[in-house]
Structure formats: structure tokens, C-alpha cells
N, C-alpha and C positions, 0 to 999 in steps of 0.2 A: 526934056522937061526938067526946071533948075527945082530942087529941092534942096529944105535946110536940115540940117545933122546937128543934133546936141546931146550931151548926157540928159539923164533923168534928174529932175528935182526931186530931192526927198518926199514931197508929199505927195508928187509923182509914182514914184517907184512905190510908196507904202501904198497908195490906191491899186496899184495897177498885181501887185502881190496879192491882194483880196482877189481881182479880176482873175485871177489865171489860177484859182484853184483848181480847176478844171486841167488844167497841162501840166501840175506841178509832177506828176511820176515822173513822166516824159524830161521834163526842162531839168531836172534837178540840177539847181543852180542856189546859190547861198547871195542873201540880197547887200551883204557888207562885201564880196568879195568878185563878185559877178560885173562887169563892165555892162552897165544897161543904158542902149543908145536909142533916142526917136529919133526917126525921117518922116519930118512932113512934107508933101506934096500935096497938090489940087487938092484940098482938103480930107487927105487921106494920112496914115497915122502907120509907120513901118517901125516896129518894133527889133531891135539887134540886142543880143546877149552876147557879152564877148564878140564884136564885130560880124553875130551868125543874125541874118533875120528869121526871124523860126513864129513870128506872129505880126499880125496887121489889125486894125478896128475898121468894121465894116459895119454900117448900121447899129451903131452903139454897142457889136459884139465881139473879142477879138476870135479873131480866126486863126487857125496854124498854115504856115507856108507851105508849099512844096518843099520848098528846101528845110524844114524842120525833121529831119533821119530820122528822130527819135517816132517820133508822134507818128510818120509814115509809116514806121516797119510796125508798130505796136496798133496801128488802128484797125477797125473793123473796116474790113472792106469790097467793092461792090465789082464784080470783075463785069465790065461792055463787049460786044460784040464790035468786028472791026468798020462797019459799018458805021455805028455811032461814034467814032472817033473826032471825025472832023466835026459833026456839031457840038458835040460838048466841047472841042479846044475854040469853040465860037460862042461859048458860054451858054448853049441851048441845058437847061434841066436832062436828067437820065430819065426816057421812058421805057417802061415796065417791060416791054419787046426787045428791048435792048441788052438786058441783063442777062450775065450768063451765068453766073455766079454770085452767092454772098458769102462773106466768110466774116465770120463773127458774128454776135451778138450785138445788137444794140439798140435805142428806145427813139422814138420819132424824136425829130428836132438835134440827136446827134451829130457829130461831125464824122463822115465817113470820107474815107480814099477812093475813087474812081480808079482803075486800071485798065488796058487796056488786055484782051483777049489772047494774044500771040505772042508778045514778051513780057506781060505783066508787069509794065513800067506805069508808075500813077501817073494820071495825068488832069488828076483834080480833085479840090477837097469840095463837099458839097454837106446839108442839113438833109439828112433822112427826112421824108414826110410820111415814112410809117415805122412802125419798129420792123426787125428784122424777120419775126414770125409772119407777119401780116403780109410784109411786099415778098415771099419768097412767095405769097399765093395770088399777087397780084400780077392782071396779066393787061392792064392797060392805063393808060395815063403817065402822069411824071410821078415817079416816087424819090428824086436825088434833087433837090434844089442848088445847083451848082452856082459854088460862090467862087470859088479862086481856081483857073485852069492855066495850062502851059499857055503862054505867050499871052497874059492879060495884063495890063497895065501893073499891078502888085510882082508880077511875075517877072517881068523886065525889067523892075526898080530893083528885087533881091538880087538878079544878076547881079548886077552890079557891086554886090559885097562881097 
């Protein structure tokens, strides 16, 4: 898939610095000295800091990569059974039977880490659809709205960097 790579425009990068309040512990990056690059493809939006992709915009929200270390080791996170593995790297949502663990704190609509059960390697960032008290009581449905997993198109374009 050919996509195009450019710096940020200013009014670019000052928009997108309001947008990422949300990631700013994590990113700590200074917006005068920081190399901030977009990749567009099929109308999709891959964000690089200093040549790293560490966010993408997914239905007018950005999301943090896989490969964003910072925001991986620091988030809250939802540990699967090894069964559910292969449907979530097929982007299936995390259902409530599948969870084996949570760790952390966090409020619906969050952005949580998926891991998987035996090496605890993430293998997807997903939106909480309840806070963290509610789904640890929850014993059926989808409660992980899985946005970004291993080998999903965003996933295969950050390779690449």
C-alpha cells in the first residue's frame, strides 16, 4: 500500500498538541524540538515523533500504537485467556469470559492494553466499555472495544518505521 510522509504544518502540529492532551505524560516530547511526521494512507492518519509512530486517528480519535513503549508499559491493562487470542489479533472485541485479569484503574471509554495470558505480551489497544470496577464484575458480553491489534493494517504500516 503506497502512502505519503510529510512534516507537520504548524497549524498542524498546534491542533494536534491540544488533541494529545490525553498522551502528554507518556509522549513527553517539546513541540519546537520534536520531529513530528504524518503518513497518510487509505484515508488513515499515522502519526511519528522523532521518526517513532506512537499514535494514529481512528474515527476522529487518535489512538496510541503498539509500538508507543511509553503509553504500553504505563497503561491499564486487561490480561485474555489464551484462547481469545486469535480472535482479538482478528479484531473481534474482548468478551467478559475471556478476561483473566485487570490491572489498573480506569473509566469507560479509556484506552486499555490487551495482553495476552502466558507471556504477557500486548497484543491490542482497545476503549473500555465499562470502568474498571464494573467489568471486573462483569461475566458476559464484550466489555474491550478493540481498536488496534497485532497485524492490523496501522500495525503493519508502523513496522515499517
Amino acid at each position: 500500500m503506497s502512502h505519503h510522509r510529510r512534516m507537520f504544518r504548524k497549524s498542524e502540529a498546534k491542533l494536534l498538541t491540544e488533541e494529545i492532551a490525553d498522551f502528554r505524560d507518556a509522549l513527553e516530547f517539546n513541540e519546537r524540538e520534536t520531529r513530528m511526521e504524518i503518513v497518510e494512507t487509505g484515508g488513515m492518519e499515522l502519526f511519528l515523533f522523532d521518526g517513532k509512530p506512537l499514535l494514529f486517528k481512528s474515527e476522529n480519535r487518535l489512538v496510541p500504537t503498539l509500538f508507543f513503549e511509553r503509553f504500553v508499559a504505563s497503561a491499564p491493562r486487561i490480561t485474555v485467556d489464551m484462547g481469545a487470542i486469535p480472535h482479538v489479533c482478528n479484531g473481534a472485541d474482548v468478551m467478559a469470559p475471556g478476561v483473566r485479569a485487570i490491572t489498573g484503574g480506569f473509566s469507560n471509554g479509556e484506552f486499555v492494553v490487551v495482553q495476552d495470558e502466558k507471556y504477557r505480551k500486548p497484543i491490542a489497544v482497545g476503549k473500555a466499555l465499562f470502568d474498571s470496577e464494573v467489568m471486573s464484575k462483569t461475566t458476559r458480553g464484550a466489555v474491550i472495544k478493540t481498536v488496534h491489534y497485532v497485524g492490523d493494517e496501522m500495525y503493519n504500516l508502523s513496522k515499517t518505521f
